[in-house]
Backbone as CSV, one residue per row, in Angstrom:
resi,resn,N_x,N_y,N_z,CA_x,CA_y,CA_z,C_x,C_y,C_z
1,UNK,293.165,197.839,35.791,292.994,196.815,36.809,292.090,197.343,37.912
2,UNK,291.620,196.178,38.413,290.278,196.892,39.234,291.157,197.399,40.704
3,UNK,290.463,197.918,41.498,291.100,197.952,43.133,290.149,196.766,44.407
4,UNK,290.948,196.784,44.805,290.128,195.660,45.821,289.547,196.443,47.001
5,UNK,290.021,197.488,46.917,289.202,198.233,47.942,287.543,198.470,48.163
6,UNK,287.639,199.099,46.810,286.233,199.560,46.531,285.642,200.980,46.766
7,UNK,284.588,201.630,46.799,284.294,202.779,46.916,283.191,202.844,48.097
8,UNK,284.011,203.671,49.435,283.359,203.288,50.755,282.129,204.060,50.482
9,UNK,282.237,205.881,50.299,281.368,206.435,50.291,281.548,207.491,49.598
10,UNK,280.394,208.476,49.586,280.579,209.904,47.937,279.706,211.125,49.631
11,UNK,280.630,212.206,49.015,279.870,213.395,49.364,278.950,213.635,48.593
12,UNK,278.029,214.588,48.719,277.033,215.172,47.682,277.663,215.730,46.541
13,UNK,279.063,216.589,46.817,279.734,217.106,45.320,279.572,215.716,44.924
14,UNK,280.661,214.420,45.286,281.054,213.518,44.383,279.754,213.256,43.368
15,UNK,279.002,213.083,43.976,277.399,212.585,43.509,277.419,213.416,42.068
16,UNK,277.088,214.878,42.584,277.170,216.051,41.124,277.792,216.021,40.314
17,UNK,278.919,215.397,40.431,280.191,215.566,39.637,279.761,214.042,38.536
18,UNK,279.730,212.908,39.604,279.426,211.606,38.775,278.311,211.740,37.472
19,UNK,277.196,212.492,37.854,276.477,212.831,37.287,276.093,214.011,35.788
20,UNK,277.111,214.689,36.479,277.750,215.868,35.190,278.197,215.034,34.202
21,UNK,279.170,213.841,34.381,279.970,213.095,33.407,279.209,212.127,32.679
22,UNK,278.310,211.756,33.959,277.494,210.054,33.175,276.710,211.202,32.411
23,UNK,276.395,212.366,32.611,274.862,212.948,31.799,275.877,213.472,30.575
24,UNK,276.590,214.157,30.603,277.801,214.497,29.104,277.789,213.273,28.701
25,UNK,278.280,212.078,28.633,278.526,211.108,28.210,276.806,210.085,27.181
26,UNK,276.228,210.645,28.041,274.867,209.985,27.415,274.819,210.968,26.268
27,UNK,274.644,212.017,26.406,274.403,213.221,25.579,275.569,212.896,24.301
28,UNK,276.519,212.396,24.434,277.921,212.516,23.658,277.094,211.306,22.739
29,UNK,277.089,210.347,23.609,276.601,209.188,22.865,275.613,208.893,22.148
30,UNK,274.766,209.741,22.367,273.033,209.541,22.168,272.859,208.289,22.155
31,UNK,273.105,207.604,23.456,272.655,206.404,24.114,271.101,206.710,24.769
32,UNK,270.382,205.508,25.270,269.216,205.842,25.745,269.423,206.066,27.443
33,UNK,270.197,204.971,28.029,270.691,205.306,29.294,271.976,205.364,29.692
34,UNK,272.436,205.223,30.651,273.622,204.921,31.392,273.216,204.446,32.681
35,UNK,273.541,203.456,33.635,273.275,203.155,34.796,275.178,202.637,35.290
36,UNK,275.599,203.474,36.256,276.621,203.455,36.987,276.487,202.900,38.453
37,UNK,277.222,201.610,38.368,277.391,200.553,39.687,278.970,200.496,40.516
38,UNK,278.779,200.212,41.340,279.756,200.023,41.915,280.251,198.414,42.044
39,UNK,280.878,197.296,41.561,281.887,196.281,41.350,280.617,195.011,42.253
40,UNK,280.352,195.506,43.038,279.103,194.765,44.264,277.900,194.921,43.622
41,UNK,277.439,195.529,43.038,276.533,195.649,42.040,275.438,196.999,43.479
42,UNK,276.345,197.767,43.629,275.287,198.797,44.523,275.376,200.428,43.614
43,UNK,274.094,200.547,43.014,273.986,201.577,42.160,274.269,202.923,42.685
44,UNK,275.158,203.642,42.058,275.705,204.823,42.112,274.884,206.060,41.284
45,UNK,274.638,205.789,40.453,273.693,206.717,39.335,273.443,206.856,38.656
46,UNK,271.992,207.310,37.539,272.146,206.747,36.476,272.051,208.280,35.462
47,UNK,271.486,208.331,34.221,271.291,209.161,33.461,270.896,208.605,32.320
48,UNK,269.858,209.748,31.698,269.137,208.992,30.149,267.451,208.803,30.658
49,UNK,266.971,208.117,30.145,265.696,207.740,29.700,265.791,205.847,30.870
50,UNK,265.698,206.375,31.809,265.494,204.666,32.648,264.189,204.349,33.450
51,UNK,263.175,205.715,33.006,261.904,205.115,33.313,261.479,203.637,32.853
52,UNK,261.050,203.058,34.004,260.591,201.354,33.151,261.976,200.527,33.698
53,UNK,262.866,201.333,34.309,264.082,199.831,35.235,264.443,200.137,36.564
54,UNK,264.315,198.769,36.829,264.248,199.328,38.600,265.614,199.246,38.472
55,UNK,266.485,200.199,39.062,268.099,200.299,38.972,268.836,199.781,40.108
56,UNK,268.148,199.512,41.423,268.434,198.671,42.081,269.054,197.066,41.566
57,UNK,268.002,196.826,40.954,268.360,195.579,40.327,269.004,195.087,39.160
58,UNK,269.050,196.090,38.232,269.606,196.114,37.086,270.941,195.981,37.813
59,UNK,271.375,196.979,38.720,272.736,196.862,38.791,272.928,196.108,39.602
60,UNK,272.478,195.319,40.005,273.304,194.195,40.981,272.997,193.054,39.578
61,UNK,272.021,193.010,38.539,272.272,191.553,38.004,273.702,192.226,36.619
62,UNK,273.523,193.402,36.462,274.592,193.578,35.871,276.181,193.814,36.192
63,UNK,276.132,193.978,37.771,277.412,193.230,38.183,277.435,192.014,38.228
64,UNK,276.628,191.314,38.914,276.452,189.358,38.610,277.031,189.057,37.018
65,UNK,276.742,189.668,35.729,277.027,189.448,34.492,278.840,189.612,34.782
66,UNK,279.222,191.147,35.147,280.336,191.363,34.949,280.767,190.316,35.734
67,UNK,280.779,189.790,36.802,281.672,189.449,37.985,281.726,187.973,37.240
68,UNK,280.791,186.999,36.438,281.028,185.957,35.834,281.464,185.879,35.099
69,UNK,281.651,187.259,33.931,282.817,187.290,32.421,284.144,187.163,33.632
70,UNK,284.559,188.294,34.574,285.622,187.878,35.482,286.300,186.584,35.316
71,UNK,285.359,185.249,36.172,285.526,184.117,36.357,285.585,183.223,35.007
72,UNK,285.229,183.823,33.938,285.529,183.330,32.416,286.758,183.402,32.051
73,UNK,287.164,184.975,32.434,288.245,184.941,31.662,289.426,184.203,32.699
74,UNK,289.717,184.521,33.783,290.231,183.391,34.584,290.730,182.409,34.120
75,UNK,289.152,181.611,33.560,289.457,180.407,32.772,290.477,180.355,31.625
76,UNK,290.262,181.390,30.941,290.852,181.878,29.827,292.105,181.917,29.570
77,UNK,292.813,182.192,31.206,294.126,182.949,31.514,294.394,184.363,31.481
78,UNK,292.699,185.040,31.213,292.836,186.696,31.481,293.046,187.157,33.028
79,UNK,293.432,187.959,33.283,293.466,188.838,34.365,291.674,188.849,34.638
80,UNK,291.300,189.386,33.511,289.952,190.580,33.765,289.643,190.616,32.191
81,UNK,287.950,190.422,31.900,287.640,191.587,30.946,287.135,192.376,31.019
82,UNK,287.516,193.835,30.741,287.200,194.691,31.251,286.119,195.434,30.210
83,UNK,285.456,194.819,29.401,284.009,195.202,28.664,283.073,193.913,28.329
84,UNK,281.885,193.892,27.970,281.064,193.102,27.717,279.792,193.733,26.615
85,UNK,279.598,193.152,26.187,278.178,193.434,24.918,277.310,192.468,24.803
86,UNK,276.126,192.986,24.954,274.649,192.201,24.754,274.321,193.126,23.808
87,UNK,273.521,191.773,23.082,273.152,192.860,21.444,271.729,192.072,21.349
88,UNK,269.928,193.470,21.104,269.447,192.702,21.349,268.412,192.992,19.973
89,UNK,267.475,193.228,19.782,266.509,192.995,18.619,266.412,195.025,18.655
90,UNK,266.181,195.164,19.743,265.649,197.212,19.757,266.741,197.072,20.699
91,UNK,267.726,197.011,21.381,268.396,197.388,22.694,269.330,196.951,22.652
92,UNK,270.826,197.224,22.555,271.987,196.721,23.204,272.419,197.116,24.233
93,UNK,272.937,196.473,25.088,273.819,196.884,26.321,275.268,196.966,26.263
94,UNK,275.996,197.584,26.634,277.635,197.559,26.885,277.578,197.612,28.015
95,UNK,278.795,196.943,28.737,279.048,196.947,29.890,280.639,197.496,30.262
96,UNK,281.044,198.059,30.649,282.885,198.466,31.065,283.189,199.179,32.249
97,UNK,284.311,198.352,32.719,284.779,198.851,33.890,285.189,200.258,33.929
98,UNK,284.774,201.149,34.354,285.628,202.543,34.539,286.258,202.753,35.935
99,UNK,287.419,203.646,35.910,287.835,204.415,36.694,288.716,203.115,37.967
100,UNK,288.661,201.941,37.714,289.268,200.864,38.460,288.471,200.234,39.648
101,UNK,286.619,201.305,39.760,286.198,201.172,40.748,284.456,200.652,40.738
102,UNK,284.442,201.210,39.202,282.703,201.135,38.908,282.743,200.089,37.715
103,UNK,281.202,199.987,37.434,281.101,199.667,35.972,279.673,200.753,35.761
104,UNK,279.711,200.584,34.080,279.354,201.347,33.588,278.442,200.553,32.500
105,UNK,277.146,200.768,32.488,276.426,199.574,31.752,275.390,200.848,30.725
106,UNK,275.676,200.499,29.995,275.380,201.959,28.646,274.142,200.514,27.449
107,UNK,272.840,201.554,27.654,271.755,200.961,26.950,272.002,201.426,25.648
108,UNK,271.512,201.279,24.078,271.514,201.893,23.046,271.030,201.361,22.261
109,UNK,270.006,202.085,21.464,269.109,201.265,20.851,269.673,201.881,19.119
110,UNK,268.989,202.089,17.751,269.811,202.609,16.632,270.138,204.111,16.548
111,UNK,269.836,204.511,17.655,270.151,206.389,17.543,272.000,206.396,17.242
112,UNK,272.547,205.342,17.887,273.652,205.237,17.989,274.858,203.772,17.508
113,UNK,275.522,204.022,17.655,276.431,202.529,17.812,277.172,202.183,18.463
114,UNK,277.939,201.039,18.324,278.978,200.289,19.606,280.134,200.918,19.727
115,UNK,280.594,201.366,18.246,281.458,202.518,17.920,281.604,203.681,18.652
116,UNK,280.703,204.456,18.785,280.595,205.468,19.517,280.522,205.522,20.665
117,UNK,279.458,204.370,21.167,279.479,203.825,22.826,281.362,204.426,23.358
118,UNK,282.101,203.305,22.502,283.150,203.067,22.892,283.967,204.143,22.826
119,UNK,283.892,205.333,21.839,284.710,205.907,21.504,284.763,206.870,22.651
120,UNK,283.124,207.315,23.025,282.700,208.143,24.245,283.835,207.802,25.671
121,UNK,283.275,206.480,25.217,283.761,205.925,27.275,284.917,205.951,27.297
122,UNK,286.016,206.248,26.332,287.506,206.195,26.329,287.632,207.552,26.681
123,UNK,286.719,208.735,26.217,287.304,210.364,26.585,286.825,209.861,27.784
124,UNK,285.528,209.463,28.424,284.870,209.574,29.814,285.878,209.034,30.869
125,UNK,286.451,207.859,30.574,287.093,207.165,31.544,288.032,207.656,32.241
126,UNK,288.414,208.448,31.875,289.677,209.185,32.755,289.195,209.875,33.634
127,UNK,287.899,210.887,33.369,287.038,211.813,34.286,286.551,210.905,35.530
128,UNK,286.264,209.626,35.425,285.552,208.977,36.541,286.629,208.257,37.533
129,UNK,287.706,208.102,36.616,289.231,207.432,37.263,289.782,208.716,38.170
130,UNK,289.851,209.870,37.554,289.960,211.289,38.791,289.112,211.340,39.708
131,UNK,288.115,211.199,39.239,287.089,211.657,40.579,287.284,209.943,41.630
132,UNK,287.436,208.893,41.422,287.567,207.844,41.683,288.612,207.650,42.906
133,UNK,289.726,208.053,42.006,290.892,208.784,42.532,290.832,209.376,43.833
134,UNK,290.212,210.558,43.337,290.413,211.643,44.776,289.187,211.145,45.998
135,UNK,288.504,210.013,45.693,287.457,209.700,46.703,288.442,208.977,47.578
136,UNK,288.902,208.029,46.649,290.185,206.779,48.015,291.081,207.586,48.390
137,UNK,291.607,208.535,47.771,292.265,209.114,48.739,291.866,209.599,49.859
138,UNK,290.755,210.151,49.991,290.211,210.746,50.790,289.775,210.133,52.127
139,UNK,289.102,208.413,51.758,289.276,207.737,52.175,290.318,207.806,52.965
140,UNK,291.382,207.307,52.442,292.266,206.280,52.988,292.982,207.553,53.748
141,UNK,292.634,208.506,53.900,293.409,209.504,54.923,292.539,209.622,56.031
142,UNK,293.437,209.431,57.519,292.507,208.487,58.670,292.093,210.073,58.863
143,UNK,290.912,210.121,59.326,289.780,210.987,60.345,289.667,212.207,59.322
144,UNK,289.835,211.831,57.426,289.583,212.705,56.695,288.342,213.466,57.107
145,UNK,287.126,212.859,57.401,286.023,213.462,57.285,285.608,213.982,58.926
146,UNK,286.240,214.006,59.484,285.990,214.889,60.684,286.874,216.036,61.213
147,UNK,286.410,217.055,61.616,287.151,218.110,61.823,288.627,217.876,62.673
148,UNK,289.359,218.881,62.356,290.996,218.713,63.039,290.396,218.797,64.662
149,UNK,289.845,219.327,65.197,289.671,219.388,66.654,288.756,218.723,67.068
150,UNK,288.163,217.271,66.370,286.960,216.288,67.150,287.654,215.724,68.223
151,UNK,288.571,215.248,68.279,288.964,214.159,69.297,289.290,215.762,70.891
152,UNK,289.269,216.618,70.849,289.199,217.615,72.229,287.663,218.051,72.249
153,UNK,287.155,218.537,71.040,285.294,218.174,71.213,284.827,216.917,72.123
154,UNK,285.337,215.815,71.355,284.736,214.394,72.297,284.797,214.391,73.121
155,UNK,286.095,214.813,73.876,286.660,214.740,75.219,285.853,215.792,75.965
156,UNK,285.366,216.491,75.508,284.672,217.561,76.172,283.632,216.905,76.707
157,UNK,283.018,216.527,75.431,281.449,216.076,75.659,281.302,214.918,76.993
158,UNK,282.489,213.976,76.683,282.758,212.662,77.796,283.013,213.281,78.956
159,UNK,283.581,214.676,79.532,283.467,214.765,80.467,282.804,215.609,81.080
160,UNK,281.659,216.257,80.681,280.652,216.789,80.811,279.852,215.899,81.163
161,UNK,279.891,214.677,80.257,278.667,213.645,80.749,278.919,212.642,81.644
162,UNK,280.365,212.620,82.344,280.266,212.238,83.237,280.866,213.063,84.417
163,UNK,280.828,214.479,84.397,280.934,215.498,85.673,280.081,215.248,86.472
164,UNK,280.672,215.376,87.847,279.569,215.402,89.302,278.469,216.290,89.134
């Protein structure tokens, strides 16, 4: 199930780390790309061969795709579907939610199959659901990202700048 929160922001590790996994995972797959979005369609990172796509846009029309299977299945009486497939003449796409926070939109042309796509993103998914994981937490713990002694720093600075 997805989170309604969302993913505020990544340190530079998170970044490395996302990237270690999406690049194992291409490699696992011998897919041509991977492009990793965040639910809003704001691109997180990609890996593979994506010379020739602007990834800006890919991933916002490939959240637009996901976010309307959403409103399908709705119809349906699903919760959520949480994968999608475009199948094309040289190119298929998969699309799947990982980690409760991203999606994950995996290109593949015959080096590979849907089979494998899938089989990959089931070991992967747990790796991006940890790291996923430990970001909201991090988050959601107030003044995580500033040192234990900012708020007597501040106070310093405020009254320095306004001393006689």
């Amino acid at each position: 199930m997805r989170s309604a929160d969302g993913i505020r922001s990544f340190h530079p590790d998170d970044l490395r780390r996302l990237d270690q996994i999406l690049g194992s995972y291409v490699r696992d797959t011998s897919a041509r790309c991977a492009v990793l979005m965040d639910r809003t369609g704001r691109l997180l990172t990609t890996a593979g061969e994506t010379a020739g796509i602007d990834g800006v846009t890919f991933a916002s029309l490939a959240a637009a795709d996901f976010s309307a299977s959403d409103q399908l299945a709705m119809i349906l009486g699903e919760d959520e579907f949480t994968t999608l497939f475009h199948q094309g003449d040289r190119l298929s796409m998969y699309l799947a939610a990982v980690g409760g926070q991203a999606i994950l939109a995996t290109l593949f042309d015959q080096r590979t199959t849907l089979g494998m796509v899938r089989l990959r993103l089931r070991a992967a998914e747990p790796q991006f659901g940890a790291l996923f994981a430990e970001i909201a937490a991090r988050d959601a713990t107030p003044g995580a990202a500033l040192e234990p002694d900012w708020a007597d720093e501040a106070a310093d600075q405020v009254d320095r700048l306004f001393a006689d």
